[in-house]
C-alpha positions as CSV (number, residue, x, y, z in Angstrom):
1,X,89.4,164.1,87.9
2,X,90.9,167.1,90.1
3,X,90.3,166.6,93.8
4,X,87.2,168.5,95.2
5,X,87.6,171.4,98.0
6,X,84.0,172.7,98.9
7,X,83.2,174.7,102.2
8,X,79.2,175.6,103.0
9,X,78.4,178.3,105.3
10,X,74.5,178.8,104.2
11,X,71.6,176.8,102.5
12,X,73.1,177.1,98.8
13,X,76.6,176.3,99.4
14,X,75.2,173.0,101.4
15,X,72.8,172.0,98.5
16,X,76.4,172.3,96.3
17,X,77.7,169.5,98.9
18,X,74.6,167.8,99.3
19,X,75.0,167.1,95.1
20,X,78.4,165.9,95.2
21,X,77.3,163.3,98.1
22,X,74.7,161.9,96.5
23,X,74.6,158.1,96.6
24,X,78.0,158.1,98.5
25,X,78.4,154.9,100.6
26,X,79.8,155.0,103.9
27,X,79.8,152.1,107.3
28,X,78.2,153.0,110.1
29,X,81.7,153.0,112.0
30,X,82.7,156.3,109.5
31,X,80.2,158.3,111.4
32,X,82.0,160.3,113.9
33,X,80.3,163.0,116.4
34,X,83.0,165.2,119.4
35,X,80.4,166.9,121.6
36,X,83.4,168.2,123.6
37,X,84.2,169.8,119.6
38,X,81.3,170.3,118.4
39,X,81.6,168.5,115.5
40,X,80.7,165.7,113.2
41,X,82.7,164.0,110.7
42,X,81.7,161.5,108.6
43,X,84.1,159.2,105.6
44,X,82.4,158.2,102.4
45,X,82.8,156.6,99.1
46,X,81.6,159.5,97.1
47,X,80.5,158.8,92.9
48,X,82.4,161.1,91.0
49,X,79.0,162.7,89.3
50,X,81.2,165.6,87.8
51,X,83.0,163.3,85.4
52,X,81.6,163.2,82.0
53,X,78.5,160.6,81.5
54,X,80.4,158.7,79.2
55,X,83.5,157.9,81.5
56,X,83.7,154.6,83.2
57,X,81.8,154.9,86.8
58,X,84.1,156.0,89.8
59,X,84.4,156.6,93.2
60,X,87.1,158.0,95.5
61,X,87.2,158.8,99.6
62,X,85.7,161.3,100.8
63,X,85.5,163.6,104.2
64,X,82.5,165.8,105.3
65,X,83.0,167.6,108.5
66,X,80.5,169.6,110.2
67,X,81.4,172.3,113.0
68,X,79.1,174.1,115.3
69,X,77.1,170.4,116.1
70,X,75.0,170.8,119.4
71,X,73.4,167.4,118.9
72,X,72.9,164.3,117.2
73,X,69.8,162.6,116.7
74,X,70.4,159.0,114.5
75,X,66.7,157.6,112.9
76,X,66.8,153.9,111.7
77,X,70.8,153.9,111.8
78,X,72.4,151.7,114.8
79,X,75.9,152.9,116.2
80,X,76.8,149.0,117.4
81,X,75.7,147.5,114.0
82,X,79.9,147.9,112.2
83,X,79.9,146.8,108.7
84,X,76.2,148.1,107.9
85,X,76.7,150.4,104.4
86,X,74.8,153.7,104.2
87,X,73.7,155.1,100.7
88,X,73.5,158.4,101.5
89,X,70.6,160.5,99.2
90,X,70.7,164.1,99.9
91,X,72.0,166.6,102.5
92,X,69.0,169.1,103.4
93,X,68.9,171.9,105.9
94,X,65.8,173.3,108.0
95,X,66.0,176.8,109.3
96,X,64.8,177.0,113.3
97,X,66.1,180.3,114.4
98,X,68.5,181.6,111.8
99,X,71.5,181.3,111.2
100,X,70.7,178.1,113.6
101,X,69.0,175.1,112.5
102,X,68.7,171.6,112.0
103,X,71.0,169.5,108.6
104,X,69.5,167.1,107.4
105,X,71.8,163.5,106.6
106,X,69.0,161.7,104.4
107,X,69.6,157.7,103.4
108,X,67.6,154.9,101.6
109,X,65.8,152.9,103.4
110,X,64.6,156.1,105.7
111,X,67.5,156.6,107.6
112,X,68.7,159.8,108.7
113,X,70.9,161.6,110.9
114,X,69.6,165.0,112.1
115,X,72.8,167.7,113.1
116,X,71.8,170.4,115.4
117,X,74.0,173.4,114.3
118,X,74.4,176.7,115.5
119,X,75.0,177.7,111.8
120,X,75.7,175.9,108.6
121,X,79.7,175.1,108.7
122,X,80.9,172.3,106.8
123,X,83.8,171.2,104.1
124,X,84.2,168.3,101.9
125,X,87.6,167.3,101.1
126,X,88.1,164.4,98.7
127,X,91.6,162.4,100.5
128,X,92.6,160.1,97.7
129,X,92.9,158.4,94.6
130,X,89.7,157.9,92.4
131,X,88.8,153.8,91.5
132,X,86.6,152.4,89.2
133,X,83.2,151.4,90.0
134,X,80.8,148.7,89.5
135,X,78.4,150.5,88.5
136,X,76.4,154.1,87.8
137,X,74.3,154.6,90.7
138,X,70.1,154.3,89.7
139,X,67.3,155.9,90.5
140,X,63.7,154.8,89.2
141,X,61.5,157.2,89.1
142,X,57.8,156.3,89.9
């Protein structure tokens, strides 16, 4: 698979991110916030859910950088706790005063990571080569 490129600057673009993300695993030590930048960076192990259904399950590294961060708020995720793998489930943004608002970093287990931004500014860059996976992520349905 071709490396992915993606920038989001409103709702629609992030929701194209947010798709790409889901169920990528990350350590809690891969969570990065610069107030002095204001900006948030995170590494994951994103699945590659573009490749073909049939293809055997893969993953590769990952960045997602967020610019324009005034604060972070953590729920249920513990900065001193190294080693601890995140499943992250879905990127989500909530308009307060547009263009600000508030993403939306959404894991199993109800953890979150709330990102104050001034607007929506964020890339994905995949950084290396894909490998093989144990498995396709799951999700039962209720």
């Amino acid at each position: 698979m071709d490396e992915i490129k993606l920038v989001a600057l409103d709702r629609e673009d992030l929701s194209v991110i947010s798709a790409h993300l889901q169920d990528a695993l990350l350590r809690v030590e891969d969570l990065t916030y610069l107030p002095q930048r204001r900006c948030f960076a995170m590494a994951v192990h994103r699945f590659e859910w573009e490749a073909p259904a049939e293809d055997k399950p893969r993953r590769r590294l990952a960045a997602l950088h967020f610019n324009q961060v005034e604060r972070v708020r953590r729920n249920k995720i513990d900065p001193a706790r190294n080693g601890e793998v995140l499943n992250l489930l879905a990127i989500d943004f909530i308009e307060t005063d547009a263009p600000s608002g508030l993403v939306m970093l959404l894991f199993s287990g109800g953890a979150a990571i709330e990102l104050r931004v001034e607007c929506i500014e964020a890339q994905l860059k995949d950084l290396g080569p894909e490998w093989e996976a144990p498995a396709r992520p799951k999700h039962d349905v209720p």
